[in-house]
N, C-alpha and C positions, 0 to 999 in steps of 0.2 A: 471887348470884354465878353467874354462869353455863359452860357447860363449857369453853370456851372461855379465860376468866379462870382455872379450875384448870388446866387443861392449861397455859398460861401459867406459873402458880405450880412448880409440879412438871416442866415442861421447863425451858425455858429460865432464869429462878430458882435450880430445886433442881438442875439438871443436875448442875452443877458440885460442890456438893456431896455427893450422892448417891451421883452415880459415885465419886469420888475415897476417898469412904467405905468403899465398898464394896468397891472394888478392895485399899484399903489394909487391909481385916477380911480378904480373901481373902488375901493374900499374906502378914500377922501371922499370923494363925491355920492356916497350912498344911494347907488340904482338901486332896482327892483332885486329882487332877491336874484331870480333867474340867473341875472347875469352873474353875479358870486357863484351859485351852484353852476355857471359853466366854464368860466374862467378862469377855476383853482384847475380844477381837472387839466385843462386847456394848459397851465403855467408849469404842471408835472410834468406832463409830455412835453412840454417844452425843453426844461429842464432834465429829465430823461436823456432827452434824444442829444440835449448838448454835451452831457457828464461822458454818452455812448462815444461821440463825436472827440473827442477830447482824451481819452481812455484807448479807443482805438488809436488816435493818432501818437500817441506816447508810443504804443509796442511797435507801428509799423517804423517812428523815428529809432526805436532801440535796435530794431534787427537792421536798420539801412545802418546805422553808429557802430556796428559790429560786423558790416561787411557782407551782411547776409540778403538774401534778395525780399523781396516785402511779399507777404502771403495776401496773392490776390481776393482770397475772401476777405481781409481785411479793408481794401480799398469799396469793396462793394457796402461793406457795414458801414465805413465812414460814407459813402455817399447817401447810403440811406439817411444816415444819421442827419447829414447837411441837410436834405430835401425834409424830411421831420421836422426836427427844428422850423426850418422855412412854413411850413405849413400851418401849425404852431401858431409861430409869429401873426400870421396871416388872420387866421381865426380867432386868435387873442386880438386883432386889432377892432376885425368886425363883430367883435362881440361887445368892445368899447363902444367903438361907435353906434352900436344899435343899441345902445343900453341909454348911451345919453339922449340918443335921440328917441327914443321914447317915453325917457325920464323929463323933459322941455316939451313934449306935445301935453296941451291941456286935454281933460276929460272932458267927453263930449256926450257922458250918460247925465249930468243934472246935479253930478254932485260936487 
């Protein structure tokens, strides 16, 4: 498998899942603010980069469905788009995690 094909898996694929998970554990389990104020942003471009991904892939299947050859800037949009997504993914997760993990550590100032 190559990275390509994971980034695929884990963008475009897991986007959808991932974020929505994520967003939904942040907002059940009420962290700090922080992580809301970085996690929405974080679920846009996630979301974004997947609508990109998915958008593009439409036109370059219409012009291969009609015989025509596919417009290399297209293929470079869609890989951005998978690697975004990816990344995305990636930082909505550690934002989870760093959100619960510091929502579970006790205060250690007396109060």
């Amino acid at each position: 498998m190559s990275p390509l094909d994971l980034a695929f898996l884990v963008g475009p694929l897991g986007a959808p899942i991932i974020g929505i998970l994520v967003m939904v554990a942040l907002v059940v389990a009420r962290p700090t603010t922080w992580a809301l104020w970085t996690g929405t942003p974080l679920f846009g471009l996630t979301a974004a980069a997947w609508l990109t991904y998915w958008f593009m892939w439409g036109r370059a299947f219409d012009r291969v469905d009609a015989e025509l050859d596919p417009i290399a800037s297209s293929e470079v949009a869609m890989n951005a788009a998978i690697w975004t997504c990816v990344a995305g993914c990636i930082a909505l997760a550690v934002t989870a995690v760093s959100a619960f993990g510091s929502a579970r550590r006790p205060r250690t100032d007396g109060h």
